[in-house]
C-alpha positions as CSV (number, residue, x, y, z in Angstrom):
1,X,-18.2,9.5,-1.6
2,X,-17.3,6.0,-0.3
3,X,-13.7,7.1,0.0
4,X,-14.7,10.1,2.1
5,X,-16.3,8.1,4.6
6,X,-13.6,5.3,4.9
7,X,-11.4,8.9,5.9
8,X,-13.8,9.4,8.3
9,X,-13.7,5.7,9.2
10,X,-10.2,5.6,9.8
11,X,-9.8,8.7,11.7
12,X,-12.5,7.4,14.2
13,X,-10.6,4.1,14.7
14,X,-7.2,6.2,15.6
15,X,-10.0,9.0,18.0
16,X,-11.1,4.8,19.3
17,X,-7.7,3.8,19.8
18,X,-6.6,7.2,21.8
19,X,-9.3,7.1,23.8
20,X,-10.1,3.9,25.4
21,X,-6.3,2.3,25.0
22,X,-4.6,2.5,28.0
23,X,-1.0,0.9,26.1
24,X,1.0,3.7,25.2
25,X,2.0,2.2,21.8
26,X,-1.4,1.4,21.0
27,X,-2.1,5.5,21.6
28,X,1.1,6.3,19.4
29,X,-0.4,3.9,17.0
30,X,-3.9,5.9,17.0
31,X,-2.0,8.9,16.6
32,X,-0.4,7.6,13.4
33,X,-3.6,6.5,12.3
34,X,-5.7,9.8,13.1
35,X,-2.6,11.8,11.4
36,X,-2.9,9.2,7.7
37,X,-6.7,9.3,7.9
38,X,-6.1,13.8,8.0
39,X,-3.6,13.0,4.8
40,X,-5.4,11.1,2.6
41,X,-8.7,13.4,3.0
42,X,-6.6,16.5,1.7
43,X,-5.0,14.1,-1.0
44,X,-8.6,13.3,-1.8
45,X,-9.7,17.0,-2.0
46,X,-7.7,18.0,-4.8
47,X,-8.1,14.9,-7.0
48,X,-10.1,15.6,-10.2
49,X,-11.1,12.5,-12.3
50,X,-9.7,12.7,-15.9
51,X,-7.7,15.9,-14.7
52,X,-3.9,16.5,-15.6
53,X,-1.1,17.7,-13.5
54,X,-0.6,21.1,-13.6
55,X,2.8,21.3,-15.4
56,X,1.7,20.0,-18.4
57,X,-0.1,23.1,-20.0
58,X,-0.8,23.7,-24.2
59,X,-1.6,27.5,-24.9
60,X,-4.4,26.8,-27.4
61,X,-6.6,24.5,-25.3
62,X,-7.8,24.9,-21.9
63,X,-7.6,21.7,-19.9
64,X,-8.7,20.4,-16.5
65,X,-6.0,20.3,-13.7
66,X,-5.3,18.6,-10.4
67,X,-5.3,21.2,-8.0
68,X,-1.1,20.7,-6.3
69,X,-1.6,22.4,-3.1
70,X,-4.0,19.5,-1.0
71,X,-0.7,17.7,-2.3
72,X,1.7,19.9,-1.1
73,X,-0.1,20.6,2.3
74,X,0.6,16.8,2.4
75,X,4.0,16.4,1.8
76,X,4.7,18.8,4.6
77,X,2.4,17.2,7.1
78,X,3.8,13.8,6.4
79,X,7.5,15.3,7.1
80,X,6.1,16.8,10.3
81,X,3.6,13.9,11.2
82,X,7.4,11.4,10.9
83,X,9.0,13.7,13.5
84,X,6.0,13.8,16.1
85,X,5.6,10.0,15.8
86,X,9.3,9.3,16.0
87,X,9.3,11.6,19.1
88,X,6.7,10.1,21.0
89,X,8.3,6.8,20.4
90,X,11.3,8.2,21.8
91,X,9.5,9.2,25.1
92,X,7.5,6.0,25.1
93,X,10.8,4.1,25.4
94,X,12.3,6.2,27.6
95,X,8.9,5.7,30.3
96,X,9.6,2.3,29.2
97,X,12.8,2.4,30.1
98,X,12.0,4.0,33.6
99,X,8.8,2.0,34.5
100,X,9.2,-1.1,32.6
101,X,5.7,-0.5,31.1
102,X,3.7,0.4,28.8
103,X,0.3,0.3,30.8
104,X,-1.3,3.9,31.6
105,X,-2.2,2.9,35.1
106,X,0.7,1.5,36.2
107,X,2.7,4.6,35.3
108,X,0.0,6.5,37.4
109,X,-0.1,4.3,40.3
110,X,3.7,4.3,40.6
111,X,4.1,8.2,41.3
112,X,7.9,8.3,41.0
């Protein structure tokens, strides 16, 4: 149960960071955090204690196994959470790049 509520934890520290940040890498870096938080809690869902994978099978005896699609969902959404971080980097440097910021309000006040 503990493990549950540090996913919860977590995922309020990146909702924190978003929020109240006004750095743009510090809201990427919420992001990132909200999106690991989302992965471990479906890695966490289909964990079994004392359970085996599910390619190792006998016919004669019935076993107890990890359930692979939490897992799978997983492996996608980390391949898709690496491309939305890497292209919000990629517009954060370009603003960067424009503004010579990072800082939310200075973006806004400059209007150009």
């Amino acid at each position: 149960m503990i493990i549950f509520i540090s996913c919860i934890i977590l995922f309020l520290i990146g909702l924190y960071s978003i929020v109240t940040k006004r750095n743009l890498i510090k809201i990427a870096i919420g992001f990132a955090l909200m999106e690991y938080a989302i992965n471990l809690l479906f890695a966490l869902i289909g964990f079994r204690k004392g359970a085996l994978a599910p390619i190792i099978t006998s016919v004669d005896s019935p076993h107890n196994f990890v359930d692979p699609i939490p897992q799978a969902l997983v492996l996608t959404a980390i391949v898709i959470a690496l491309g939305t971080t890497a292209l919000m980097l990629v517009v954060i440097m370009r603003i960067y790049e424009k503004y010579k910021t990072f800082d939310i309000a200075e973006i806004k006040k400059l209007k150009g």
